[in-house]
N, C-alpha and C positions, 0 to 999 in steps of 0.2 A: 791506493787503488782498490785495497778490500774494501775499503771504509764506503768508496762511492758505489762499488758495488754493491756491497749492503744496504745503499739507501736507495738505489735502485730496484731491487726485490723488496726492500717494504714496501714502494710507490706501486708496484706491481700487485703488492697481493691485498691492496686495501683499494683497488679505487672503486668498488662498488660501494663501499659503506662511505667513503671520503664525499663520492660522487651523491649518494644519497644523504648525508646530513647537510652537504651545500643544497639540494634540490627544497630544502624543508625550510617552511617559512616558521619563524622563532615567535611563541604567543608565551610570555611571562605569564605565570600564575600563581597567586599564594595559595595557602591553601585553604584560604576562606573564601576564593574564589575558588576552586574546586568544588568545595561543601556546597555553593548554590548552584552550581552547572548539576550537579548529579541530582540536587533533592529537583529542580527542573526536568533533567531530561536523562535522569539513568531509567530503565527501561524495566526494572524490579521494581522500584519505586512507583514506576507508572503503571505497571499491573497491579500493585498491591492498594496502589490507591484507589481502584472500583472496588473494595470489597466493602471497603463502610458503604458507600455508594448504595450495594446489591441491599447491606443489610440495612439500612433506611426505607430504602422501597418495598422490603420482605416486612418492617415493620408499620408502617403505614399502609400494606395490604393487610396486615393483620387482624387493623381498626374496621377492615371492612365486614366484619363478623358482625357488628352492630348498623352495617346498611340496612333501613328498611327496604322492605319490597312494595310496588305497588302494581297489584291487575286488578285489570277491565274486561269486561268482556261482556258480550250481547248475543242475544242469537234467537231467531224468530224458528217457530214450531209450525206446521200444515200438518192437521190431522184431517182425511175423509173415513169413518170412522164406517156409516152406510148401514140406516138405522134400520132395514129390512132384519139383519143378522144380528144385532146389538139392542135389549128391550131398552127402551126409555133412554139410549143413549142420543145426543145430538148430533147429526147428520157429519155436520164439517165444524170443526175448532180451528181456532188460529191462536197463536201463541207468541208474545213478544216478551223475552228475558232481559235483564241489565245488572249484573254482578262486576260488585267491583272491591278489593281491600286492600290497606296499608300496614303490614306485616312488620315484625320484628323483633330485635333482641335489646334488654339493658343492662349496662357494666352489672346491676344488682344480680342479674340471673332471671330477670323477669323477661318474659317473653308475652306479645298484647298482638293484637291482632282489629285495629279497628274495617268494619265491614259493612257495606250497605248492598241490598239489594231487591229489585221492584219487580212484578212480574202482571203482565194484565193479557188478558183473555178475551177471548169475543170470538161470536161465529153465528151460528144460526139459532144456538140457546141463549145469546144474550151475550154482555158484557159484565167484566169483573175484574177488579185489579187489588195487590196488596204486596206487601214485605213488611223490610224490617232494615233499621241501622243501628251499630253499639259497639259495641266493643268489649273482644272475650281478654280473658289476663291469667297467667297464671304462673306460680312465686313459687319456687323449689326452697323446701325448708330443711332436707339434711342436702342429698346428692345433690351436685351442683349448688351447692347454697353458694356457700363461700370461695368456691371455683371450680369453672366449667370450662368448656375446648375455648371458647373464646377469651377466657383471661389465662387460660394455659398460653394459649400460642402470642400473644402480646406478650406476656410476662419474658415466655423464653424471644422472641426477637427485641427485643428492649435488652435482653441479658446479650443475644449475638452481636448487637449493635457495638456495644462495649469492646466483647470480644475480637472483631472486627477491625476496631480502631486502636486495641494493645498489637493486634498483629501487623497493621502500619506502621507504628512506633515503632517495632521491636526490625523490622523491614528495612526501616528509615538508620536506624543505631548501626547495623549492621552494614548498610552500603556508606554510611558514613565513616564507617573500623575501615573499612574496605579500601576508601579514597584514604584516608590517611597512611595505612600501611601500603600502600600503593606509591603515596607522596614519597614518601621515606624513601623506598623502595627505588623508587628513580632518583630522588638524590644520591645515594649510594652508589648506582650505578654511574653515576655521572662523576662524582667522586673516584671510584676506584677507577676508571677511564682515564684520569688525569695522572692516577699512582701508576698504572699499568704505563702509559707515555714516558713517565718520568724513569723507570724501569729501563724501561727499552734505549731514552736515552745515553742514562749512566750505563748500560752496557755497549752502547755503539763508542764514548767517548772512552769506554779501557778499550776495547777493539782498536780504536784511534790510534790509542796511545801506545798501545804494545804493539801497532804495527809501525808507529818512530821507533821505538829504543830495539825493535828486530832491524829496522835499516841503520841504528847509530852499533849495531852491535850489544849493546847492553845486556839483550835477551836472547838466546839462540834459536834460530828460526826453527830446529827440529824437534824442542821440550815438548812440543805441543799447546807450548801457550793460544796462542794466537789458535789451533781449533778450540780450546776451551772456548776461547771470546765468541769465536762465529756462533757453536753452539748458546752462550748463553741470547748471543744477541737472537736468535733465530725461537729458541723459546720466548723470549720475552714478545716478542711481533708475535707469537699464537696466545699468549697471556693476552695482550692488547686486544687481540681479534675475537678473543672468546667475550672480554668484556664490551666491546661494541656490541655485541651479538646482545650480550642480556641487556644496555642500556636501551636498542631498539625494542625487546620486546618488554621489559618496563613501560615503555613509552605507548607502546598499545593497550599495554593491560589499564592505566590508569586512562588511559583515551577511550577504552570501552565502557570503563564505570562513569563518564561523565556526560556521554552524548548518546543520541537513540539514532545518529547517522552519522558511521565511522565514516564515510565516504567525506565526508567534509574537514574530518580532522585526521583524516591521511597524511594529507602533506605539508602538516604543522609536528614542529616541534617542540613540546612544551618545556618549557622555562623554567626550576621551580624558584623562585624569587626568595624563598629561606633556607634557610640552614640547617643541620643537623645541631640538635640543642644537647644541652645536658646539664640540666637545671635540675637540681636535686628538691627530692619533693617527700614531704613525710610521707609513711605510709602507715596507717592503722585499721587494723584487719577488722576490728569490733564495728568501727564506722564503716568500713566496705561490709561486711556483714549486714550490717544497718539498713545501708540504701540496696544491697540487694534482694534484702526480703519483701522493700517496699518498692522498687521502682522496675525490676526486672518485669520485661513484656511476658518473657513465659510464663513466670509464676502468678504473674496475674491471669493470664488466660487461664491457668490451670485453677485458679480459687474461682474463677468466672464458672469454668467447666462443674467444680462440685455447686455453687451455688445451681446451676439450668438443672443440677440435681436434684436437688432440693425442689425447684418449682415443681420439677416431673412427679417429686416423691411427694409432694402436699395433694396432687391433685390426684392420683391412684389412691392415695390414703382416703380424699373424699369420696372414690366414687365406689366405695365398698359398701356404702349405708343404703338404704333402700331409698325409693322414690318416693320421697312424700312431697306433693305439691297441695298448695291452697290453687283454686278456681274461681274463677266470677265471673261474671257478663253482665252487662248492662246497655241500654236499651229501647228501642221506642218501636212500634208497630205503625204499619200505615195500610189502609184498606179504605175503595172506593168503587164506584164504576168503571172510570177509564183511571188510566195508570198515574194522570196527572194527579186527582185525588187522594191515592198513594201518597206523591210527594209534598200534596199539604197537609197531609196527617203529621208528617215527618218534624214540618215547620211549629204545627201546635203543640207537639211535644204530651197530650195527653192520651198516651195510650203506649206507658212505658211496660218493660219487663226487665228481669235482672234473676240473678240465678247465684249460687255460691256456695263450696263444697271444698270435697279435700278426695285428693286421690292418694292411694299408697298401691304401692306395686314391691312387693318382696323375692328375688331371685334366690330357690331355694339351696343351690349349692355355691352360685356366686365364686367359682373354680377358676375362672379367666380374672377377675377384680383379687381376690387373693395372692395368686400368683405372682398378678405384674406386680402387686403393693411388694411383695414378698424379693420379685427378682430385683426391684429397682433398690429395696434398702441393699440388699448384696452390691448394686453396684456404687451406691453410694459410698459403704466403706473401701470399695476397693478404688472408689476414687481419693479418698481422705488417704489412703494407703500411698498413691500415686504421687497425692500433693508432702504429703509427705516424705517422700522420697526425691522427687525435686528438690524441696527446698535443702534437704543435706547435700545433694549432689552439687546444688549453687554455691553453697561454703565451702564446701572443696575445690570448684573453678576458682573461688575469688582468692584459696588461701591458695593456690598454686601461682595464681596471677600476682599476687602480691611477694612470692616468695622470687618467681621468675623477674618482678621490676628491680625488686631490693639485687638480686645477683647481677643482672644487668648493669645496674647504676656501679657497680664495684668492676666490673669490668669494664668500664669506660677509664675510672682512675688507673686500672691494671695497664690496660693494652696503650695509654699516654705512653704509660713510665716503660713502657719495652718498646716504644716506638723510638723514643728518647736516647734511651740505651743503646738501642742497634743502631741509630746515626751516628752514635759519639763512637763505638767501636770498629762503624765501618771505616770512619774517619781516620780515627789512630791508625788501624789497618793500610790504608791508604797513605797514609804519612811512611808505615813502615815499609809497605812496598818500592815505593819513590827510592828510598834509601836502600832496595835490595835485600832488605830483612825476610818479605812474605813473597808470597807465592802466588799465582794468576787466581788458583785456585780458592784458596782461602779468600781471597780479597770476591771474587763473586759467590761463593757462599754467603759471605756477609751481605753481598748484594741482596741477594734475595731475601737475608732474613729483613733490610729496610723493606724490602716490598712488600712482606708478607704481613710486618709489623705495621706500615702505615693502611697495610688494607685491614686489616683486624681491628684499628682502631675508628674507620669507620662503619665498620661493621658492627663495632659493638654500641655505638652513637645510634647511629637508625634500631639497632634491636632495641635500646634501652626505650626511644619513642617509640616504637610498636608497643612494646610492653606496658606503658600506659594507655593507650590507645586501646591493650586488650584488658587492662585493668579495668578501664571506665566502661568498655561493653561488658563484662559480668560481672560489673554491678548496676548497670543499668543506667547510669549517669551518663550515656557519652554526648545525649543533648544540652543538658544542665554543663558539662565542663567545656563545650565546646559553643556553649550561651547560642545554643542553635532553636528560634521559637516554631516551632513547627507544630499546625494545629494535626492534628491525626483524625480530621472528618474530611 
């Protein structure tokens, strides 16, 4: 009668979870189906992916420093001038204008400026008309020679571009650690679910059974056997219920990292279709060393960071020297009667001009160019200083990551052989009970240590795959080992 009692209060204090894993439609997944559901539609990844995005269009705004410009413009003049008050001036002028140029800059540093414009006259002294078209130029020979704001800001968005798309990668590495230690993470749960059952069993069936040898007499009803039993059985149902609890929220944690609307994978229960592995695998710190110096997203962003340095520091270095520019123009006149005139002068071409010189402009204390050249090498080393210190910090992640796989992988053979152990002694125990050698007590102490032992030993299964899993993220491989081709633009 305890026994159906006691499976009556389990039935009672589980049917909210019982009620809800039937309510949950079951969608298998490996976990290479996981890897595309998240690189699709995890919701980090999707924000992280407009950043090349931004910095594509920040660099092809950039190119627009080399847009020429082109105006036009017109505009007619009324003078009544009113030759009573003005000697030998003409009464009324009239005045028709036409200005027009195509402006601009080139990668060399050259800036040109072709320009036309005609102007004609007439009124009650007469008509007259004239201009000019050609085109002025002019070539920076120290400052800006070699770089100006326009191959500054391309240079540094061409370098954010990079930048950009390491911090995709590095975006992408990390919701990928994520899905895996999450994968793990729910099979374990689902795993110790099955140990915590098996628990609870083996305690309702000595409940069982000490509540026959209390009715054959074997065991005296007043020892307290039989509350030892109810107790263990009654922890073991909150053991169970603890672990339903963390397999449900497993179950959302990895349903968060792989959709951008939980509402649809509410009422799915994911499957994970493999197994907790333990496949022993070398580990050599020289080679994790290796690929972490080269493939890790942050240390490349951070050598990215001192090179935009460097561009900032070449181009403060140039603009210390003074202005010396070469000039020129060249050129044709046109002058006529009426304004058309003008523009066949333009067409015959004989009546050129042209000009060319050299300007220098020397700023005598040049306090602001000094300084930034001055503040920017400071920040340079203190960014080499930076990169520098990253890259020891990352052999320190990788040799702790490599020391925590190697322990891990020794505690998987550890916690086998106790798992092993505490079955074979609970056994004998059990055998000795039967025969009235042991005690209710001792024989569920053993119990628990099976339970504890078969949950340790998946415990230390799913750590040892995390532990690769955080191996390959700091060293930067976890695309390469997870043969994941993802373009990072």
């Amino acid at each position: 009668m305890k026994r159906i009692a006691a499976c009556l209060i389990l039935a009672a204090g589980l049917p909210g979870v019982f009620a809800q894993t039937n309510a949950l439609a079951t969608r298998p997944l490996s976990l290479t189906d996981c890897f595309a559901e998240a690189l699709k539609h995890n919701l980090d990844v999707q924000v992280q992916r407009y950043e090349p995005q931004i910095s594509l269009y920040d660099l092809r705004a950039a190119y627009g420093g080399y847009d020429p410009t082109f105006n036009l413009s017109g505009q007619h003049t009324h003078n009544d001038f009113g030759g009573i008050f003005i000697t030998n001036a003409a009464p009324v002028s009239e005045n028709n204008t036409f200005k027009s140029d195509l402006g601009g800059a080139l990668p060399t540093g050259t800036t040109y400026d072709l320009f036309g414009n005609a102007a004609g006259n007439y009124g009650t002294a007469g008509e007259n008309s004239g201009g000019q078209i050609g085109v002025d130029l002019t070539q920076p020979l120290l400052k800006n020679f070699w770089i100006d704001n326009n191959r500054l800001t391309i240079s540094v968005a061409k370098n954010r571009l990079q930048y950009s798309e390491q911090g995709l990668r590095e975006q992408i590495i990390t919701t990928v650690t994520a899905v895996e230690t999450a994968y793990y993470e729910l099979i374990y749960a689902r795993e110790n679910v099955k140990v915590q059952q098996e628990a609870l069993t083996l305690a309702e069936t000595q409940l069982h059974d000490d509540n026959v040898r209390v009715q054959f007499g074997t065991v005296a009803q007043s020892g307290g056997t039989l509350e030892q039993d109810e107790a263990q059985v009654a922890q073991n149902r909150a053991n169970l219920i603890a672990a339903e609890n963390t397999l449900s929220v497993d179950q959302n944690t990895l349903k968060s990292l792989l959709t951008d609307n939980y509402a649809q994978w509410h009422a799915v229960a994911i499957e994970p279709t493999e197994t907790l592995q333990a496949a022993q695998q070398p580990f050599d710190l020289q080679d994790s060393w290796s690929k972490g110096m080269t493939k890790r997203p942050d240390l490349l962003q951070a050598r990215l960071d001192v090179e935009q340095q460097g561009i900032v520091l070449k181009f403060d270095n140039n603009q210390i020297y003074p202005q010396l520019n070469l000039v020129g123009s060249f050129g044709y006149n046109g002058a006529g009667v009426v304004i058309g005139d003008t523009f066949n002068q333009y067409g015959s071409a004989n009546r050129p001009f042209y000009s060319y010189g050299a300007q220098l402009s020397i700023p005598l204390s040049n306090a602001k160019a000094r300084n930034n050249l001055q503040a920017d090498k400071a920040t340079d080393r203190q960014l080499l200083l930076k990169l520098k210190q990253l890259e020891q910090n990352i052999m320190v992640e990788i040799d702790n990551a490599v020391k925590a796989a190697e322990s891990a992988w020794e505690s998987v053979d550890a916690t086998q052989k106790a798992r092993l152990y505490a079955e074979a002694a609970l056994k004998a125990e059990q055998g000795k009970y039967a025969a009235g050698k042991s005690t209710t007590f001792t024989v569920l102490q053993l119990q628990n240590n099976v339970t504890s032992a078969r949950s340790q030993e998946i415990r230390a299964l799913a750590n040892y795959d995390e532990a690769l899993a955080n191996l390959a993220q700091q060293e930067g491989s976890t695309l390469d080992r997870r043969h994941l081709d993802v373009q990072a633009k």
